[in-house]
C-alpha positions in Angstrom: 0.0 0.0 0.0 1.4 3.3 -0.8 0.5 6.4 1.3 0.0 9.9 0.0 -0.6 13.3 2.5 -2.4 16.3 2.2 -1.9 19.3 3.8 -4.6 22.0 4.2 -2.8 24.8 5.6 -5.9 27.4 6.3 -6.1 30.7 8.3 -7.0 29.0 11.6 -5.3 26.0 11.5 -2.9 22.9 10.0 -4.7 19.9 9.2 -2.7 16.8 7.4 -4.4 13.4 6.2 -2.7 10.1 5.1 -4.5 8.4 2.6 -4.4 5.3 0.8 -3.1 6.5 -2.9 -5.3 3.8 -4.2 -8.8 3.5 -2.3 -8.4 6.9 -1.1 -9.4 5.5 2.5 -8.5 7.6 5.7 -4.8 5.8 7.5 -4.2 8.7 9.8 -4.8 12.5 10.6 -3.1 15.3 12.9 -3.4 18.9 13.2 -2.1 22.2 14.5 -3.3 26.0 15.2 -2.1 29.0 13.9 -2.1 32.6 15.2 -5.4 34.8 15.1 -4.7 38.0 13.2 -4.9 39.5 9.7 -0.8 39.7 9.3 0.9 36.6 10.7 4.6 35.4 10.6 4.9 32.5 8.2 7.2 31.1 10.6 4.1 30.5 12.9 2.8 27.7 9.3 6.1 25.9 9.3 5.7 25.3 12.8 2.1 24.5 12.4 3.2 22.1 9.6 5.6 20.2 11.2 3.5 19.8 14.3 0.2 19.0 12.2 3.1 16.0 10.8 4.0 15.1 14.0 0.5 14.4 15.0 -0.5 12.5 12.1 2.4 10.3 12.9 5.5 11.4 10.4 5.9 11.2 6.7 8.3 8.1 6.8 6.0 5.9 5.0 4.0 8.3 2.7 5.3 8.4 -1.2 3.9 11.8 -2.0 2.8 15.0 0.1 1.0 18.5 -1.4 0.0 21.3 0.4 -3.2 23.1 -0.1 -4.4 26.6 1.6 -5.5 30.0 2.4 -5.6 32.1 -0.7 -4.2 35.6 -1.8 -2.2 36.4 1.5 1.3 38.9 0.4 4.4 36.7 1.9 7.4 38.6 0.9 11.6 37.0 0.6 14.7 39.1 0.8 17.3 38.0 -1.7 18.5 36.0 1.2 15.3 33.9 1.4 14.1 35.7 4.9 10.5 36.9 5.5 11.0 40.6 5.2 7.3 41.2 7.2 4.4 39.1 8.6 2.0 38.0 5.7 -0.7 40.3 5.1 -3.2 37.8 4.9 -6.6 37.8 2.3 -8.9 39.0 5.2 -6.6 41.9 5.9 -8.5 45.6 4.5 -6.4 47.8 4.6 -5.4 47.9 0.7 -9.2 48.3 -0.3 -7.7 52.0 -1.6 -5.4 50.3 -3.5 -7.9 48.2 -5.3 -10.2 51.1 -6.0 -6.5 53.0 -6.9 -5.4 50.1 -9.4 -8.7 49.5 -11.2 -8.7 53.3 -11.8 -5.4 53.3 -13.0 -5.8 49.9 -15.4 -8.2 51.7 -16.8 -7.2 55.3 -17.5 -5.1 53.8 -21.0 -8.6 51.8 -22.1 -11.1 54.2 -20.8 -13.6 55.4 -23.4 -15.8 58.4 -23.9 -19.1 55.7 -22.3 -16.7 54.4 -19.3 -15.2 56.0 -16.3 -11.6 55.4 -15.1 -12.9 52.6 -13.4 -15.4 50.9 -15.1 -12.7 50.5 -17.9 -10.6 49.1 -15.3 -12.6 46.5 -14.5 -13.0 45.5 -17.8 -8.9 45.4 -18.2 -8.9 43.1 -15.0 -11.6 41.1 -16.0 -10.6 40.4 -19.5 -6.9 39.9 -18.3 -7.1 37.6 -14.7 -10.4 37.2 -15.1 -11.1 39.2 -11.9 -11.7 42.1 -10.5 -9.0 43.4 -7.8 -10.7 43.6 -4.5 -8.7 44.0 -0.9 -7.8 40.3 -0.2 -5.9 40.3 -3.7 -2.3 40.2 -3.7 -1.6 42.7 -6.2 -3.4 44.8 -3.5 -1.4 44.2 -0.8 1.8 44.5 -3.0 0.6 48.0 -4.0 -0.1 48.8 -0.2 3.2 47.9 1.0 4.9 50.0 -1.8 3.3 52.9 -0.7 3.3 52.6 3.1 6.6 50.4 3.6 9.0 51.5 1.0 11.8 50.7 3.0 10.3 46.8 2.9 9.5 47.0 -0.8 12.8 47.9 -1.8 14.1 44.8 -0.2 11.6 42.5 -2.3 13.4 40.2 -4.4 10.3 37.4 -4.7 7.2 37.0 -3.6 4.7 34.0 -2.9 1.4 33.2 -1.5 1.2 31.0 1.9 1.2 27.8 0.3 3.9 28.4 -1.8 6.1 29.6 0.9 5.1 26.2 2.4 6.4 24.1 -0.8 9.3 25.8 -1.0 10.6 25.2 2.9 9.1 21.5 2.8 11.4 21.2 -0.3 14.4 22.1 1.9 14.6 25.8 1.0 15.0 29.2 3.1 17.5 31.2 4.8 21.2 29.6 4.6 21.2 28.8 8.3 17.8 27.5 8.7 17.3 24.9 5.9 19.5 22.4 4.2 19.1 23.8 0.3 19.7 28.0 1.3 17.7 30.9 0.1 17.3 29.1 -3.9 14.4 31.9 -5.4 14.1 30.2 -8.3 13.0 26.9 -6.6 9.2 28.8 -5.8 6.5 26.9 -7.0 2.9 27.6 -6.9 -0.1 26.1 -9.2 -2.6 28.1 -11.3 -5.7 28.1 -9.2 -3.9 30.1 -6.1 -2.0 32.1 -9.1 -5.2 32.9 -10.2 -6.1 35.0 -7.4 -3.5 37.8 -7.3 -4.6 40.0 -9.9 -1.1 39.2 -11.9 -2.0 35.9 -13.1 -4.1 34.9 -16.2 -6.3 31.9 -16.1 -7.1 32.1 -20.0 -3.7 33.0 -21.1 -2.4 30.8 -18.3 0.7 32.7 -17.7 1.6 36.1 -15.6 0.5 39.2 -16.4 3.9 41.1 -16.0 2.4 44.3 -16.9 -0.3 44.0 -14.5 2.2 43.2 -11.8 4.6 46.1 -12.8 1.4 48.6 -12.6 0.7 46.6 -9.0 4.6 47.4 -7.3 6.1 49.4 -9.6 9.1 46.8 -10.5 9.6 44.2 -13.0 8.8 40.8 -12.8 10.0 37.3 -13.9 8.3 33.6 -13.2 11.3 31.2 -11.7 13.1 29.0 -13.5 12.9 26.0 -11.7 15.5 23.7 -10.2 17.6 20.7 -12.6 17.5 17.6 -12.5 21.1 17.0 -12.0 20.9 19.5 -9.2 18.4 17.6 -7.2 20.5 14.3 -8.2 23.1 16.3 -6.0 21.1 17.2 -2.7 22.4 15.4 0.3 20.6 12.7 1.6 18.9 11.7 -1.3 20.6 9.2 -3.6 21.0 9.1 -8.0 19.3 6.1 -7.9 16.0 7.2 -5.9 15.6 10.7 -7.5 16.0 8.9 -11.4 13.5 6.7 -10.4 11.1 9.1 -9.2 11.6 11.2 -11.9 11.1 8.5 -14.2 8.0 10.0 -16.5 7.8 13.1 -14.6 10.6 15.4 -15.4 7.5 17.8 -17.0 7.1 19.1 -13.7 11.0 20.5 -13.4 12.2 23.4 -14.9 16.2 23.7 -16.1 18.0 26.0 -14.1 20.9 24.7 -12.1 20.8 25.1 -8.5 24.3 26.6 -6.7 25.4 24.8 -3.8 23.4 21.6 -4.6 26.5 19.8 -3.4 25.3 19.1 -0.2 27.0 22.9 1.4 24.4 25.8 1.8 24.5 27.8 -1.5 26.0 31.3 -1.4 23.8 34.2 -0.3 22.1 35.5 -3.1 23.5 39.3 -4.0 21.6 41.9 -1.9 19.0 44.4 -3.5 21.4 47.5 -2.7 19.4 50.7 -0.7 19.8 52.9 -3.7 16.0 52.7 -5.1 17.0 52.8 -8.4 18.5 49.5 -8.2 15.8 48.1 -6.3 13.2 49.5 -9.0 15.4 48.0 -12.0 15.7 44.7 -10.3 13.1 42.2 -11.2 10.9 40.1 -8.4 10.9 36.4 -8.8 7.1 35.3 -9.2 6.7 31.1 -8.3 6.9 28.7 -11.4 3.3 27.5 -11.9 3.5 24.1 -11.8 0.3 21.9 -12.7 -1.4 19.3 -11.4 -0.1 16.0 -11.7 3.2 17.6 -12.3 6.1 17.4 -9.7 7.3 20.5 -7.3 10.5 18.5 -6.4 11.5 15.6 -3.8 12.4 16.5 -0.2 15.8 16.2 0.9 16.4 15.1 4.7 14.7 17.3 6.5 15.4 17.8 10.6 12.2 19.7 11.5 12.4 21.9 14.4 14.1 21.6 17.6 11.5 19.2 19.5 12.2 16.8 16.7 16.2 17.4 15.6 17.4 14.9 18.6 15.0 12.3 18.2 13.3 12.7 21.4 10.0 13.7 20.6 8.2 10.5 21.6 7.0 8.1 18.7 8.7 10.0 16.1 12.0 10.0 14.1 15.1 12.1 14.3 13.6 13.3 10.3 10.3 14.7 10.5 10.6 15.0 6.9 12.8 12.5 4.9 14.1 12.3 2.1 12.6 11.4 -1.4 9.1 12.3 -0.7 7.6 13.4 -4.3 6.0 17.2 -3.5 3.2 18.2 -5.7 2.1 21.3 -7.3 -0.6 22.0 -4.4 -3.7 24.3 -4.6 -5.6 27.6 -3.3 -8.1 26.0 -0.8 -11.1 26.9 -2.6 -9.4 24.5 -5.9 -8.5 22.2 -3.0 -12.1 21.5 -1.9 -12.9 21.0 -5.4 -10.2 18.6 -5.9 -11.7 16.7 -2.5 -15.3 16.2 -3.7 -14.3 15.0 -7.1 -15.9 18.1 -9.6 -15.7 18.3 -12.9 -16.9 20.2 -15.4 -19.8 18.0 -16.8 -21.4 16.8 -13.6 -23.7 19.9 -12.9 -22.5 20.3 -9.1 -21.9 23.9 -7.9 -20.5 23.9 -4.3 -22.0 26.3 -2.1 -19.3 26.6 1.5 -21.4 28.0 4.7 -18.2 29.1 6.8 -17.7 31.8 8.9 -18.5 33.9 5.1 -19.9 31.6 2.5 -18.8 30.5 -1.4 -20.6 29.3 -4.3 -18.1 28.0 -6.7 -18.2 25.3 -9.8 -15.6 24.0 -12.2 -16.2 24.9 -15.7 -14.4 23.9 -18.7 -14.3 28.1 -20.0 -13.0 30.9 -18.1 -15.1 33.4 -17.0 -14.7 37.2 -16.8 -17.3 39.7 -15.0 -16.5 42.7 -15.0 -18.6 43.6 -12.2 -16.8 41.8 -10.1 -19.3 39.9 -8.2 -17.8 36.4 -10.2 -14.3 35.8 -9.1 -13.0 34.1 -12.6 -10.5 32.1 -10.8 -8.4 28.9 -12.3 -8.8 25.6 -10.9 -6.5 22.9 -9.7 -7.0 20.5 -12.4 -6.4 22.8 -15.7 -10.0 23.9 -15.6 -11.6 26.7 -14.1 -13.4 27.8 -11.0 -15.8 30.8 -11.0 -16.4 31.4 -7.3 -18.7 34.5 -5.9 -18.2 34.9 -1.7 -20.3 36.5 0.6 -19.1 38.2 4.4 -22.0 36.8 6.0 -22.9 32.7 6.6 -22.7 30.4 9.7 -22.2 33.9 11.6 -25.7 35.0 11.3 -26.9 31.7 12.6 -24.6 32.2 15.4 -25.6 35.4 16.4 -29.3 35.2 16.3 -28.7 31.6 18.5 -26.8 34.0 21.1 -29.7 36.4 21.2 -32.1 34.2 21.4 -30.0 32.2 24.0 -29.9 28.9 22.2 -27.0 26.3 21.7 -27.3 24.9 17.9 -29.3 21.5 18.5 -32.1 24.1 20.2 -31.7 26.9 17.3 -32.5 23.9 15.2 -35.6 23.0 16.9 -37.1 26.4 17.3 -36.4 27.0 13.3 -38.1 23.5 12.5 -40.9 24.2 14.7 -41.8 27.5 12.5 -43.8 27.2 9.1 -41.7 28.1 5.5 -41.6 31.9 5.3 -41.3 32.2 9.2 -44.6 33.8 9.3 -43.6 36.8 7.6 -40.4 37.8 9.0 -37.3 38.0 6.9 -33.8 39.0 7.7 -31.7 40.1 5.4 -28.4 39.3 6.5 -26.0 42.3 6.1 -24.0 42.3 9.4 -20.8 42.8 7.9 -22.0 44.9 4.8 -21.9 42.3 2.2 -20.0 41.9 -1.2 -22.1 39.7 -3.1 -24.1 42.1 -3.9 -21.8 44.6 -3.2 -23.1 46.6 -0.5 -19.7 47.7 2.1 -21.4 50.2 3.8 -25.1 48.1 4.2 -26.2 46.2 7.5 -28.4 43.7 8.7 -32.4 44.3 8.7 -35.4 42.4 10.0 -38.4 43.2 8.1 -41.9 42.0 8.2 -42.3 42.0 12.0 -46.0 42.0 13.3 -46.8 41.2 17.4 -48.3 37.9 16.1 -45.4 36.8 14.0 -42.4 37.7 16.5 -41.9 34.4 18.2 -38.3 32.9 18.8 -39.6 30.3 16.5 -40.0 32.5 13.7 -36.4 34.4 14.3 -34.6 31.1 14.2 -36.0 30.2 10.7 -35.6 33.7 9.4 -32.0 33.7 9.7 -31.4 30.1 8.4 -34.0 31.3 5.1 -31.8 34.9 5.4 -28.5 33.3 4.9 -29.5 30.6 2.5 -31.5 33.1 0.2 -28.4 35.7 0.2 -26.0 32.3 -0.6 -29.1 32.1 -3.2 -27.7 35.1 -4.9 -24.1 34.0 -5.6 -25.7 30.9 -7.2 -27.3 33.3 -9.3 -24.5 35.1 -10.1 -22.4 32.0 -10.7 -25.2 30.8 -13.2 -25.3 34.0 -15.2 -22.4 33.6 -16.5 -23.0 29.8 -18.2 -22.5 27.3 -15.3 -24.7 24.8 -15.6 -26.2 23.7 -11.9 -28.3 20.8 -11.6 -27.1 19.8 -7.8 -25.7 21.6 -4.8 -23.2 19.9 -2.7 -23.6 22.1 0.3 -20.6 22.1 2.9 -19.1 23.4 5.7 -19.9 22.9 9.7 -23.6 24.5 9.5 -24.4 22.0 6.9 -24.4 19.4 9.2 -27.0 21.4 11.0 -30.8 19.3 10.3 -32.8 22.8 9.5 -30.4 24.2 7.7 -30.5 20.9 5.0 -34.2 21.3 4.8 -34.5 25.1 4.4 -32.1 24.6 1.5 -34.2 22.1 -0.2 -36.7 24.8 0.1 -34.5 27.8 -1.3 -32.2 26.3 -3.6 -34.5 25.1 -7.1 -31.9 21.6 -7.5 -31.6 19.1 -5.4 -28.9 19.1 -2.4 -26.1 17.2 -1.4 -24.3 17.0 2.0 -21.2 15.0 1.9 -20.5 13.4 4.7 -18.4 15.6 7.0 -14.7 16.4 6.1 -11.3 17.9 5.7 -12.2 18.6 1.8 -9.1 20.8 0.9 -6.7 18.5 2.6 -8.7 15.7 0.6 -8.0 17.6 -2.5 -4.2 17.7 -1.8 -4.0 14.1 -1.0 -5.7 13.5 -4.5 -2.8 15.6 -6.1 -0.4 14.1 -4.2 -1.8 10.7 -5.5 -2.3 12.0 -9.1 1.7 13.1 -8.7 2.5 9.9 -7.8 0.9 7.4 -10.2 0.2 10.3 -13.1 -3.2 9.7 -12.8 -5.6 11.9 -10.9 -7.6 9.6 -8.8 -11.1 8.8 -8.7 -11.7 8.1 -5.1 -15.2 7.5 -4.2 -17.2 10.6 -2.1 -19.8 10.0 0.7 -22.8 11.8 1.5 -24.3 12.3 4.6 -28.3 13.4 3.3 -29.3 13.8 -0.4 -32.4 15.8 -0.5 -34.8 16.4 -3.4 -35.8 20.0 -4.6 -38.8 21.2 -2.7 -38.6 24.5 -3.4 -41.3 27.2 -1.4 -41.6 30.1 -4.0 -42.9 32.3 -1.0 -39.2 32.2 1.1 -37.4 34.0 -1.7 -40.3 36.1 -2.6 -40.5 37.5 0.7 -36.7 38.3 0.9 -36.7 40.1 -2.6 -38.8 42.1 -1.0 -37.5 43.1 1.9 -33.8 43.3 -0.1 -35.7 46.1 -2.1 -36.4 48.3 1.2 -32.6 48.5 1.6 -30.7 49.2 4.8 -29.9 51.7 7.1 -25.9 52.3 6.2 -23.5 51.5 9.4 
């Protein structure tokens, strides 16, 4: 039996699973937290990594590893391989001026005498990455920190998103006297569907946007070149004869650039940006080699871990967290990565909708998508198709709010909104708490309309919110099927799925039939598949189980209600 892992490396936590490459069935599992916070030192995820590991019980018997998670957060190297600044992560705000400054400015060459600045620039983005810049995209947060950390910017020579960063250290790489490969730039790796949301990436061209980047931080860029295979037959502690065997069929996913200091000593410090800013402005930042699915990252050398691991002591595990010769795969944004876990395709008809903390409705398609209103991120996926996506600020959160002011747990909140008729006797909520971006309302908040003395029971207040945030995840359906996705099922996920009134509201809101699978770690799922699909070159068809299928049994009246009460509007915050 060979053993593959996937990593889901999110913004709460590190969770690893160790699969059967074949049956795809469950051998082990660990995890680890991370840090609260909307900037974060990556330090905090290799830590979390290599304890997540540790508690699944090591890599020394898994054949393949790839790491999935959180999307768009801005982790930037010094030419010395060092984090320069804590990741500004995709939840972080404060480049929302740059966003509304970069679409304005994309837009100023195309603009017309029928479009404003910024209108055009949507268009540009759209037509270009498919997307429309909002705050959580990196080119956002690259254009922030060249504004209000020049010092910082100047000292960029690459960048990468969190996974990426991950790759790269679980390949061996970082600062000369913390890794056994040094500060090698050119050995970052990403994959298109986390590529796909910076705002430099292209999922219909499939390549960088240079330009687009450039207009984003004001320097040139360049994708990496890869690593050699005769550098990686060089890297201490793995052997000729392994790596030509693992290569064997694979050497697609390496590029040709020769690695200094692949003998086994820690390669020379890279030369420093100097302080003088023309030189930094005239030196060009090293984007991650895309690197597709199927395709190999590289093959970890002998890897120590950290300190609680180095001597051997940590109980049950080996002196090498992390040994050598593990194939690394291309890994995935998490949004791809979930996809990748519940087996979608193009041709199947399932659009995902995610009730988190915020909520998704996503759904691979075999076209790109552009919307130039940005409500439809047109993002890539993880299996060279792509993934339209909409998100909205406001899911599971509603429902634990009104359960706190109605001082419920969940298997109460449940009863109450079971106990109330469809329509919850005339009372709606419309779920704004957090403004909302899908529609795009920032400034909006949350309203409950349609109150009478007779119709204000608890009741009533539970079912209204689960019918408020179902009807607003409604709307991204919508949106997702306005542009050509085809939805004849929804697979609905996340921890309030699990939740009994909340699957039979939705077969009362949604118009297709609904899913649940069976509870999961989805995006970790999906990075086992690609570690699988890395190993044997086939992406694996592993079987996916459902908790509840449910049959359309739509009540016009629920969304009827809330269009109306949308249409009142809100009073702004």
């Amino acid at each position: 039996m060979s053993l593959v892992a996937g990593v889901d490396s999110s913004t709460q936590s590190c969770k690893v699973v160790i699969r059967d490459s074949e049956t795809g069935a469950l051998v082990r599992e660990g995890r680890a937290g991370h840090p609260e916070g909307t900037e974060v030192d990556p330090a905090a995820w290799w830590d979390a990594l290599q304890n997540a590991i540790a508690d699944a019980g090591g890599l020394a018997d898994v054949s393949a590893v790839s790491i999935g998670g959180q999307q768009h957060g801005m982790v930037v190297l010094d030419a010395g391989g060092r984090v320069i600044r804590d990741a500004v992560l995709w939840n972080d705000t404060r480049s929302a001026a740059a966003a509304t400054a970069l679409i304005a400015e994309a837009g100023r060459a195309a603009q017309t005498d029928s479009a404003t600045a910024a209108e055009a620039g949507a268009e540009v983005y759209a037509e270009r990455t498919g997307s429309v810049p909002v705050a959580s995209f990196t080119a956002t947060k690259l254009r922030w920190l060249r504004d209000a950390e020049p010092a910082n910017a100047a000292r960029v020579a690459a960048v990468a998103l969190p996974h990426d960063w991950l790759t790269w250290r679980l390949l061996g790489y970082g600062p000369a006297d913390e890794s056994p490969l040094g500060p090698v730039l050119d050995a970052l790796t990403t994959d298109r569907s986390d590529a796909s949301g910076t705002s430099y990436w292209s999922p219909a061209a499939t390549a960088y946007d240079f330009d687009l980047f450039e207009l984003a931080f004001g320097r040139p860029a360049v994708e990496a070149l890869g690593v050699a295979e005769a550098a990686i037959e060089e890297i201490e502690g793995s052997s000729a004869e392994l790596v030509d065997e693992l290569l064997d069929g694979l050497q697609p996913g390496f590029g040709s650039f020769g690695v200094d200091g692949a003998s086994g000593e820690a390669p020379l410090e890279p030369p420093a940006v100097g302080e003088d800013s023309a030189e930094a402005a005239a030196t060009p930042v090293i984007l991650p080699r895309i690197v597709q699915s199927g395709d190999v990252a590289g093959v970890t050398v002998d890897h120590p871990g950290d300190a609680a691991f180095r001597d051997g002591t940590a109980e049950g595990f080996p002196a090498s967290l992390i040994p050598a010769g593990i194939l690394v795969g291309a890994g995935a944004g998490d949004n791809a990565g979930a996809a990748l876990g519940l087996g979608l395709n193009a041709t199947a008809g399932d659009v995902v909708i995610s009730i988190g903390t915020s909520g998704t409705a996503f759904a691979v398609t075999d076209h790109p998508v552009a919307d130039a209103t940005g409500t439809v991120a047109g993002f890539a996926d993880a299996a060279g198709a792509f993934l339209p996506l909409i998100a909205t600020l406001n899911a599971a959160r509603i429902l634990a709010s009104i359960s706190t002011v109605l001082g419920v747990d969940y298997d109460e909140f449940a009863r109450l909104a079971l106990a109330a008729e469809p329509g919850s006797g005339g009372v709606v909520l419309v779920p704004y708490f957090e403004g909302e971006r899908t529609p795009n309302l920032p400034d909006a908040t949350a309203t409950f309309a349609g109150l009478t003395l007779a119709n204000s029971t608890r009741e009533n207040f539970a079912r209204a919110a689960i019918e408020g945030m179902l009807c607003a995840l409604a709307d991204g359906l919508a949106a997702v099927r306005s542009l050509g996705v085809d939805a004849r099922r929804v697979l609905l996920v996340g921890g309030a799925a699990q939740n009994a009134a909340v699957q039979a509201v939705a077969a009362e809101v949604f118009d297709v039939p609904v899913s649940i699978p069976a509870p999961g770690e989805y995006v970790a799922d999906g990075a086992a598949r690609q570690a699988a699909w890395t190993l044997t070159g086939t992406r694996p068809t592993w079987p996916v189980a459902f908790a509840a299928e449910l049959a359309a049994a739509t009540v016009p009246l629920i969304t009827q209600q809330y269009r109306r009460a949308q249409s009142l509007g809100s009073l702004p915050r």
